[in-house]
N, C-alpha and C positions, 0 to 999 in steps of 0.2 A: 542529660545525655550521658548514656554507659559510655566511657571512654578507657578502652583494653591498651590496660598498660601493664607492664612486668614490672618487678623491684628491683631496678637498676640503676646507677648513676648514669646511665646513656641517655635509657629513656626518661630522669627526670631531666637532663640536658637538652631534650629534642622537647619535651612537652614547656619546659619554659619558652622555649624559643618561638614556642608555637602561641603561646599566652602571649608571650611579648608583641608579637604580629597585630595580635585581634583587639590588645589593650590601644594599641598606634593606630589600627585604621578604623575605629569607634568612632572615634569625632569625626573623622572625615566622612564618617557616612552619617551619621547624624546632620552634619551640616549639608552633606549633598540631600539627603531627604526633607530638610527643612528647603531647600530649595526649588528641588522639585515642586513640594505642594504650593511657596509661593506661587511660581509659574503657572502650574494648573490650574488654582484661583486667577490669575491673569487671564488665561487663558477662555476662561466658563464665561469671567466676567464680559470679554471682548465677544463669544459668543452670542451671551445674553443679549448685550448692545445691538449688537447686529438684526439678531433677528426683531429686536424693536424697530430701528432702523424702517428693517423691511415692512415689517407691519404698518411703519405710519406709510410709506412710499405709496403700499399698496390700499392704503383704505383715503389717499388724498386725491387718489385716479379713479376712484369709485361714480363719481358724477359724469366722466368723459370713458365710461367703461363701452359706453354703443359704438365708439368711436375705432375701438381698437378693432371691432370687425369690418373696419375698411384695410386696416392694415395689412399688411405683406409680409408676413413672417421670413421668407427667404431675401429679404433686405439685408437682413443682418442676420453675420454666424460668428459664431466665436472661432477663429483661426488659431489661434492657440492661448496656450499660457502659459508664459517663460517661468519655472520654478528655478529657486535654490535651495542649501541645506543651510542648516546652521544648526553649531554645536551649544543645547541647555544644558548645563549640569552633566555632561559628558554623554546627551544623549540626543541625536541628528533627529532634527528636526524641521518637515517640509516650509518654505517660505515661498508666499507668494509674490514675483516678481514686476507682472506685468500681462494684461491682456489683451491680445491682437486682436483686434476683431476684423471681420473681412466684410464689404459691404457692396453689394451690386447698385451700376448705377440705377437710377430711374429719373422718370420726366418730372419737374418742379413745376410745369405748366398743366398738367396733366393728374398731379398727384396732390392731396390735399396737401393743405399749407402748413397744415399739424404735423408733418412727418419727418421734418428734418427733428424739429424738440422730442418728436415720439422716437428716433434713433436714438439720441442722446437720452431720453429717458430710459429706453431698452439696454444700453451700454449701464447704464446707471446701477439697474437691476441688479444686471448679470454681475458688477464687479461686487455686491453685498454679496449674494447668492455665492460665490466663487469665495470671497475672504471669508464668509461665515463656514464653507467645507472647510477652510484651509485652517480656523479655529478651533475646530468639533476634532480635526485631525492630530491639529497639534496637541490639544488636549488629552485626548485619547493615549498618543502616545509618553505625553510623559507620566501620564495618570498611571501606565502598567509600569513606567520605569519606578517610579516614584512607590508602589506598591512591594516592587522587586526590592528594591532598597530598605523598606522599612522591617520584608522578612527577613533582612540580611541580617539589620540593628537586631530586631529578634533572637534571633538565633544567636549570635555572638553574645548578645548582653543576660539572656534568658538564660541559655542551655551552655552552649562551646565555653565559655569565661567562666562560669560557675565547675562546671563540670571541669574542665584542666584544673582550674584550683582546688580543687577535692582531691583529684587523681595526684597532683605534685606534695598535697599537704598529707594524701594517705602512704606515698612512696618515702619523705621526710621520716615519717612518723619511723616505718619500717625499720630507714635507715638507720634512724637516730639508732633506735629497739635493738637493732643488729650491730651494734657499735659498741652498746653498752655492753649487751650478751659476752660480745668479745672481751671486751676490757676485763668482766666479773673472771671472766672463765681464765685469762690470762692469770689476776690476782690469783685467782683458786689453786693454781701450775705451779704459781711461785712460791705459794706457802707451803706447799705439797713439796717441792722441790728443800726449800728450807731446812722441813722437818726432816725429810729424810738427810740430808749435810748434818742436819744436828743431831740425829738417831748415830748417826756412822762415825760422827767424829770422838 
């Protein structure tokens, strides 16, 4: 990274201070991006799960599958789903609380005798289905936080740190160059000065 700097002691003042920032908040983002991707891994993994989960649920109803066209799908709805947030590595994340399900009565004398366990199987379903979005999501979002962070590590550790340290060690250099310049030229003055005292005297 070109970083425009003048040959000043101001500006090597404000560009330390600016190194000094980026050398301090390094680990903290390394450590928060080493967190993130634990999380994310949690997160794939509990997805994974899930939809295994489902898959066995669904392939262990396979035998009683003629069964669900007696069913009543307006038995059961999902009423809602209580959410919360929660903070990962400094980054809110959807949690799922709880889900309400709303269910219309129907006759027990009237209705196959399957259907109170097929409600509870249908409830069963829905709360994989529902945690497995709520995993794909959480994922998702720490996955672009976690990405966001690792171009930050990037950039700081790549380009900004290297680059200020060039720019503070080529403004140095300057100064130093500019200090001696002075000192030689002052010596040069005073021998000049000297000779002429000693010409006159």
């Amino acid at each position: 990274m070109a970083i425009k700097f003048q040959y000043n002691k101001t500006v090597l003042h404000n560009l330390n201070k600016q190194l000094k920032i980026r050398l301090k908040a390094l680990p903290t983002l390394k450590n928060k991006e080493a967190a993130l991707r634990l999380e994310v891994k949690k997160a794939k993994d509990r997805t994974v799960n899930l939809d295994e989960k489902l898959r066995k649920e669904m392939s262990g109803q396979e035998d009683s599958a003629g069964l669900w066209n007696e069913f009543l799908p307006e038995l059961i709805q999902i009423d809602n789903v209580r959410v919360s947030s929660k903070k990962i590595a400094g980054v809110s994340v959807p949690v799922m609380e709880e889900i309400i399900f709303k269910e219309k009565d129907y006759s027990l004398f009237s209705s196959p005798n399957w259907f109170p366990p097929g409600i509870s199987y249908a409830k069963e379903l829905a709360n994989i289905v529902i945690e497995r979005e709520f995993y794909a999501r959480k994922m998702a979002l720490l996955d672009r936080a976690r990405k966001k962070t690792t171009q930050k590590v990037n950039l700081y550790e790549k380009v900004q740190i290297p680059g200020y340290e060039d720019a503070i060690r080529k403004i140095r250099r300057f100064l130093e160059d500019e200090e001696n310049l002075s000192k030689s030229a002052q010596k040069i003055v005073k021998k000049r000065q000297q000779k002429q005292k000693a010409a006159t005297a």
